[in-house]
N, C-alpha and C positions, 0 to 999 in steps of 0.2 A: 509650220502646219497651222491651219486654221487654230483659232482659239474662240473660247468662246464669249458674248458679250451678256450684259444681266438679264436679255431678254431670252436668247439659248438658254441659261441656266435656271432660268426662270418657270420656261417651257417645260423643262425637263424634269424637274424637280415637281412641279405639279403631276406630271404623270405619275410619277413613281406615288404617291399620295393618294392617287386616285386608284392605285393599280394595288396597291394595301389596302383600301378599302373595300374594294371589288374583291378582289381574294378571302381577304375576314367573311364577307357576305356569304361568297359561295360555300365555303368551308362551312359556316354556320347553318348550311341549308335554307339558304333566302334566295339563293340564285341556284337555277336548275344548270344542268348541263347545257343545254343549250342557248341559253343564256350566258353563261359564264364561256361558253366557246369565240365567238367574234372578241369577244374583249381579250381574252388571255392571247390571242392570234395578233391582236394588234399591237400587243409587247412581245412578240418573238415566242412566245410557251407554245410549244408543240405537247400533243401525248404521243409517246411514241414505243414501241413493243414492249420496254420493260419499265420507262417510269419515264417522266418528264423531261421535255427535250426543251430548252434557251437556247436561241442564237442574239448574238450578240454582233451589230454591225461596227463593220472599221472601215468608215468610207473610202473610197480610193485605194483600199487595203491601206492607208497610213497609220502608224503607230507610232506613240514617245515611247522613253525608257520607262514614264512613270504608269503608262498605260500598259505596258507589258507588262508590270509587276502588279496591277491589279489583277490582270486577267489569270496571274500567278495562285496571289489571295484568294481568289474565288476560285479556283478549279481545288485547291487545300481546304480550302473554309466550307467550300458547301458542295462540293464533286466532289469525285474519286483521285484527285489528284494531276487529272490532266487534261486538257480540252484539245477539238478536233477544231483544224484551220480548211475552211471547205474553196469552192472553186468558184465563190461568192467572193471569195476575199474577207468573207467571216470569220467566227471564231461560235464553236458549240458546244454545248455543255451537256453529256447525256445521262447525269443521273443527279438533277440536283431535286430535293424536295420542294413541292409546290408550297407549301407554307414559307421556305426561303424563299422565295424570288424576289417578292417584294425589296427583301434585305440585298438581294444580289442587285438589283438596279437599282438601290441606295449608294452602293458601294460604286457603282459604273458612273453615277451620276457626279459622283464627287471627284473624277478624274474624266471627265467632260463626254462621258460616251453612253450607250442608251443601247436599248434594244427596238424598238419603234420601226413600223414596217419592217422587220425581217422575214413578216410573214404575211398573210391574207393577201387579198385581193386589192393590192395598190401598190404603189411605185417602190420596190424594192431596191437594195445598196446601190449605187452608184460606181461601175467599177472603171478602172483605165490601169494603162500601163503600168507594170511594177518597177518601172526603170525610169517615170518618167521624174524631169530636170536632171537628170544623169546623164540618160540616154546619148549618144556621138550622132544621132542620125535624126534626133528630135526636132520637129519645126518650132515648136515653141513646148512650154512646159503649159499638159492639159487639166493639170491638178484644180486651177483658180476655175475651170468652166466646170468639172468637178461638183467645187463647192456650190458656184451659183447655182446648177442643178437640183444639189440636193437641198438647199435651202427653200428654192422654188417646190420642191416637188414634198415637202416634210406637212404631214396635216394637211397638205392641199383639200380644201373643202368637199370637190365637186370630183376628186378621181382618188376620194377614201375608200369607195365599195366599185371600182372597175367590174368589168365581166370577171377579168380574171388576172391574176400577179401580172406583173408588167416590168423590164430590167433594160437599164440603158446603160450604155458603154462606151469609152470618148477613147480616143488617138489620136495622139501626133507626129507619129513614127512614120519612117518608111515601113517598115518590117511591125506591120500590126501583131503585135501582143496582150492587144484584151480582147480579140476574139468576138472586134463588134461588128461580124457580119450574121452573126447568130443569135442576136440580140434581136428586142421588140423594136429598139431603136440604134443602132450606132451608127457614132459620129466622130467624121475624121476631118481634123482640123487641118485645111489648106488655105492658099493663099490666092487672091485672084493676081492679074498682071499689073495692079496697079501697089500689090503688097499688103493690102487689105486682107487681115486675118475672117476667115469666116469658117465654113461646115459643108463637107459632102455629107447627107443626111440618107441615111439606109435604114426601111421601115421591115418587117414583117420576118425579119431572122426569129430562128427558136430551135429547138431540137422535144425534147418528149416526145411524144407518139408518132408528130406529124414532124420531123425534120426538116425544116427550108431553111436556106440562102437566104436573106433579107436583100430586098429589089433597092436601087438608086431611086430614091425621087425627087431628091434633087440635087443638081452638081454643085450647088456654090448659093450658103448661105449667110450672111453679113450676120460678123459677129453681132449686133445690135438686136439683130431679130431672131437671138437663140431660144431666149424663153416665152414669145408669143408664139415663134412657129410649130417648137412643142407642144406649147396649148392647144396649137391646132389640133396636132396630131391623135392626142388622146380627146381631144371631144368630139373630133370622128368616131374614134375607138369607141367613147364613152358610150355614144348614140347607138351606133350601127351593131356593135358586139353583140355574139351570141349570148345570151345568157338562160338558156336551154338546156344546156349537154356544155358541162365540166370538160369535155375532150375537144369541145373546136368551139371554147371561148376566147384562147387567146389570138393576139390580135393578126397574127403570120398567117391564121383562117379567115380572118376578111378580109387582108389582102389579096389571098387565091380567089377569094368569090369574086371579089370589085375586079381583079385584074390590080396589077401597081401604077399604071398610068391614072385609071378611072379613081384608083384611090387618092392617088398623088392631086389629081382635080379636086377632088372633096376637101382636102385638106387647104388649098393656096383658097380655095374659098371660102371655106373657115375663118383664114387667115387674114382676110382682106380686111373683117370685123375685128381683130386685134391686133394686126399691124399699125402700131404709132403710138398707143397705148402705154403711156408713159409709166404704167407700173410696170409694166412687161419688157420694157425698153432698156439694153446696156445700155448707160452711157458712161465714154471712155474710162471717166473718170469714176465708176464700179468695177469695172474692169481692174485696173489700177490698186484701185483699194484691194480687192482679192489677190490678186497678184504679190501683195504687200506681206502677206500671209509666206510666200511660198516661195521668201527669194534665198539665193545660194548662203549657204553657209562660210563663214572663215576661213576659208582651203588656205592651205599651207603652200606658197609659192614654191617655197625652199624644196617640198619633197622632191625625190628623183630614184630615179631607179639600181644604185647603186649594191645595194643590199639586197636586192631582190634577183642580182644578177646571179650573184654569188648561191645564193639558197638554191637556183633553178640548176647550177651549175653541177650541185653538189648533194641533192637530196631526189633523189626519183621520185617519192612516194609527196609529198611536195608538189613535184612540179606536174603530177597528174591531178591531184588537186587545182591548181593554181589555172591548167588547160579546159578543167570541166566546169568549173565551180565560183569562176570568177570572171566579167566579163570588163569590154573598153568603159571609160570615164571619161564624160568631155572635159574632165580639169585633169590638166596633164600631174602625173603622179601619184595618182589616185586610180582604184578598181573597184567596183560594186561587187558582193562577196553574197553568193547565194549558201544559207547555210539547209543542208538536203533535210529534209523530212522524211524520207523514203532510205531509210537505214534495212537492212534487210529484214529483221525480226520485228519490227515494228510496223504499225497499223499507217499507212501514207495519210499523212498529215497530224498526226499527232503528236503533243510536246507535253510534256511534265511540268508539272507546277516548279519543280528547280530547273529544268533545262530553262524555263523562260524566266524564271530569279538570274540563271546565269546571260541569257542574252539580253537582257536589259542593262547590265554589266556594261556585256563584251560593245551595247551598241554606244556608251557612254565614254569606252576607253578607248575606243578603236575608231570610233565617229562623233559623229554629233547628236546623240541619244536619238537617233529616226531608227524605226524599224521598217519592212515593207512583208506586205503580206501578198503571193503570186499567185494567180487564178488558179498554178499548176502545182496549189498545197505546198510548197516551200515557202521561207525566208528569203529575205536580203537584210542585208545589212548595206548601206547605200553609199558610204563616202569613207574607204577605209583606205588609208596611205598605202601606198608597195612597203615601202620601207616594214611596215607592221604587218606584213599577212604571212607572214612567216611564224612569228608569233600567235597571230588569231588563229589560222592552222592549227598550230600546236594545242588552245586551250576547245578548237569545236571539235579534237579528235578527242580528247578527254568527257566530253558533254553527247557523243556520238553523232556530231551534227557534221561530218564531214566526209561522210561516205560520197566518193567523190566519181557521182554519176547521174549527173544535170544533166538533161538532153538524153539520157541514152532510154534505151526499154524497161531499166527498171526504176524509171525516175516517173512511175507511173501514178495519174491519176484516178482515184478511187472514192467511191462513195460509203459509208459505212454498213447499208448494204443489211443483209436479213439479222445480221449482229444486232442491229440496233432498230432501224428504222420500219415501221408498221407496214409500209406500202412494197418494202422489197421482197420482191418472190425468188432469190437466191442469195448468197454470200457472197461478198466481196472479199475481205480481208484477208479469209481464210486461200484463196484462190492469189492473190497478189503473193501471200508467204508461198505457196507452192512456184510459186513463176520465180520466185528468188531466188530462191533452194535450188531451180535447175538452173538457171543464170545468172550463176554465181562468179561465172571468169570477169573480171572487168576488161581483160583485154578484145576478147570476144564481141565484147559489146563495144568497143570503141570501134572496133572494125566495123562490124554493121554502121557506125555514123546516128545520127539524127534519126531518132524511131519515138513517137509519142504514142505510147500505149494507155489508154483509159477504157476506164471499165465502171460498169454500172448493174445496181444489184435490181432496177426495174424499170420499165418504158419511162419512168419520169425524165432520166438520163439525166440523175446528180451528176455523175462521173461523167459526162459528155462523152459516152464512146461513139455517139455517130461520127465524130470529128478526129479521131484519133486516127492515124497512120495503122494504126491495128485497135479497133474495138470490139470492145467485151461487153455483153448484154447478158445478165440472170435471168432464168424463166423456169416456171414451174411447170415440170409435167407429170400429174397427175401424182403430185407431193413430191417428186422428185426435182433435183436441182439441175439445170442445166443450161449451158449456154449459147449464145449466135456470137460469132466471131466475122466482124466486117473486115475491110482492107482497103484504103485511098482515101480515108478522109483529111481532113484540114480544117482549122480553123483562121489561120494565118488571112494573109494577102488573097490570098488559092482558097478562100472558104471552100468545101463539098462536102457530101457526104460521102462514107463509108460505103462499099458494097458487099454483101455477105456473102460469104462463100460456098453456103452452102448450109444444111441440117442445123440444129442444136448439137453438143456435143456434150458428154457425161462429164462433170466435177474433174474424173481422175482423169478425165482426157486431154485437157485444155492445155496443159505445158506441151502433151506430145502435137497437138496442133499450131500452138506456136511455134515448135521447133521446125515442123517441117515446113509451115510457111515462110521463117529465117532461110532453111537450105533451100528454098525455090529460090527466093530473092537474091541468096548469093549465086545460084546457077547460074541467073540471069541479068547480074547486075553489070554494067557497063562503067569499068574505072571504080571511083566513089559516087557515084550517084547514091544519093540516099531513097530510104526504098520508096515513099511519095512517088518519083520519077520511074522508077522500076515497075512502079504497078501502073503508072498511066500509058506505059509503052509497051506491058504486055497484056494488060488488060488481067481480070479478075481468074479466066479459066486455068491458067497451072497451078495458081496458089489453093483451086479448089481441086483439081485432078491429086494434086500431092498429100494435101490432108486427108482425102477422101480412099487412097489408094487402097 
């Protein structure tokens, strides 16, 4: 993983400096509220329903052992003991006191991490695949384009105060898993015919209020001209953005005005002024250097699968884990080990200041101290032998992190919703623990196959349910809580949106509406087609004739 150099440390370490001083001030009543808002936003401090919200960025969702056990430290030292991993690939902290913070990004700074842009109006985390250099199906490892990104885009002078947040997202997969067609910007690293690594570049994705697709503008960009063509892109943004009305500032709204062609113009003409631009310009050998950061680990030639036969052979409870919970690894004898967040009684994505003492551990003894943080609120653990998942099994079922139901419906993601968050107009958490409680068979749910259920506590759509196979939307009517339930979204390959089925629906109603949208889908499901396919080929009407009945 990237480390950092004495001018990273340097950077960093001044904020935090500056960010204790600003804090004394306000505190001391020298700085007004409104004053002291922009600044505390630009270190991650949210206010939020019941006391002060930190997000904390883990770019690329990458983590060491030594960084999970800060994030340990401070959710004990100045939380309540445990922090939420969000669909940013963050980490949140919802009740620390504003006179800590300072000391809480003293403590981040000294294990190379920060909170900086996690919030306001400029270039937010950086996410990509949580499999990626693992991955069997990966073009190239998109971690190093990553970094160059976020280095480019850290303090950037001229897109500090954007219209509005701004979020980019890299692939190198077949099977896209960061979800960058809903991004302001994602990029999926291909290759031309001549072998030349470069970028299909997809601008104006989002979800909140206005849900769109992000348009192609263009098929094939040379690696060389990744961080001036992005320049481009945002100093169109910069210029043209609304910055009128908070609801079509961001940028997936000026793409719908321009049109994506006429935008995609604006931008190659931008571009023509910063193409060649030798500070903007990879050359190979930057490239190279980043790359230097993020190359394989020690693998063990010798492992093989010998011991792992015998376990699959001889333990069920095992080998239902091992089929959900653990996926292929391009170094033969090795599996990447998703440890679940979404245990039943527990809040989807939250970990204990000892569950994450323990998996800083388990990623030390079982790997090479990497941790991975997934857009969809779980863990990996990235490089764990077959020979020892028998064992790792053994000690995530002791730590409750093996609830062994990745992929299904109740490997759901969730925002924390009117529990916590100022802007949510219903509960989340509360409504995720009732969906458990009734979908409690794991057999049941292996049968349904592949169901991505998210849910979200207000139009901001933390919890991305426009994107879910089945989404969940909070809305207030008139103090009451209640929700919209969509059907056919995707974030994948198949980006779309959701279509709603129909009404809001009351709190105690939402299990009985999920149920009976499961028995339409299985009425009319064909073989295992998982239900994506089931709803594009009978379209929205039964699954709302049946909840509605």
């Amino acid at each position: 993983m990237y480390r950092y150099d004495s001018f990273d440390q340097t950077l960093v370490d001044e904020r935090v400096a500056q960010f204790r001083d600003q804090t004394r001030r306000y505190l001391a009543g020298e700085l007004t509220d409104d004053e002291f808002r922009p600044l505390r936003l630009m270190n991650g401090l949210y206010i939020q329903r019941h006391a002060p919200m930190l997000r904390v960025s883990i770019p690329y969702g990458l983590l060491s052992s030594e960084q999970m056990r800060m994030l340990a430290h401070i959710a004990r030292t100045y939380d309540r003991g445990y922090g939420h991993f969000t669909t940013r690939q963050n980490i949140q902290y919802n009740w620390p006191a504003l006179e800590s913070v300072p000391d809480i990004l003293a403590d981040l700074a000294r294990v190379e991490m920060h909170a900086i842009q996690t919030s306001g109006n400029c270039i937010r985390n950086i996410t990509s695949d949580h499999l990626a250099g693992v991955a069997a199906d990966e073009l190239t490892d998109p971690r190093p384009y990553c970094e160059l990104i976020r280095q480019w885009a850290t303090l950037h002078p001229e897109f500090s105060y954007l219209p509005r947040k701004f979020k980019i997202a890299v692939s190198a997969s077949e099977s896209d898993r960061a979800a960058i067609r809903v991004h302001d910007i994602g990029l999926q690293v291909v290759h031309d015919d001549d072998g030349r690594f470069g970028f299909r570049v997809f601008v104006g994705g989002g979800l909140g209020r206005t849900p769109v697709v992000g348009e192609c503008i263009r098929e094939f960009l040379p690696e060389e001209d990744l961080l001036s063509y992005l320049e481009a892109i945002l100093r169109v943004y910069n210029l043209n953005g609304r910055r009128d009305n908070i609801h079509k500032a961001r940028i997936k709204i000026l793409v719908r005005a321009m049109g994506a062609e006429a935008f995609g113009q604006r931008v190659e003409a931008e571009w023509q002024h910063l193409r060649g631009d030798p500070r903007l310009t990879l050359a190979p050998e930057d490239v190279a250097y980043m790359q230097g950061f993020f190359q394989a680990p020690p693998y063990d030639s010798t492992a093989d699968g010998r011991a792992l036969k015998e376990h699959l052979d001889g333990d069920p409870a095992f080998t239902r884990w091992y089929r959900h919970n653990t996926v292929d690894h391009r170094q033969p004898g090795y599996r990447a080990v998703f440890l679940s967040l979404k245990a039943p009684a527990v809040a989807p994505g939250d970990l204990t200041d000892a569950q994450m003492d323990a998996v800083a551990a388990l990623a030390e003894r079982y790997g090479f101290g990497e941790i991975r943080v997934t857009h969809t609120q779980n863990l990996i653990l990235p490089d764990v032998r077959q020979d020892a998942l028998h064992a790792l099994w053994q000690e995530l079922r002791e730590l409750n992190l093996a609830t062994p139901n990745v992929g299904t419906m109740t490997d759901m993601i969730c925002c924390p919703g009117l529990d916590f968050c100022s802007l949510a107009n219903a509960g989340s958490i509360d409504v995720a623990r009732d969906i458990n409680e009734r979908f409690d068979n794991l057999d049941d749910l292996y049968d349904l196959g592949d169901i991505r259920l998210n849910m979200s506590g207000c139009m901001n759509a933390c919890g991305h349910h426009h994107v879910g196979h089945i989404g969940i939307l909070g809305v207030d009517k008139k103090g009451e809580e209640f929700y919209q339930i969509t059907v056919g979204g995707s974030s994948s390959n198949d980006a779309g949106m959701g279509e709603r089925i129909g009404p809001a629906v009351a709190k105690d109603r939402v299990a009985d509406t999920l149920e009976s949208i499961l028995h339409t889908f299985v009425a009319h499901r064909e073989g295992d087609e998982p239900l994506i396919d089931t709803y594009r080929r009978i379209g929205v009407k039964p699954f709302k004739e049946a909840a509605y009945a």
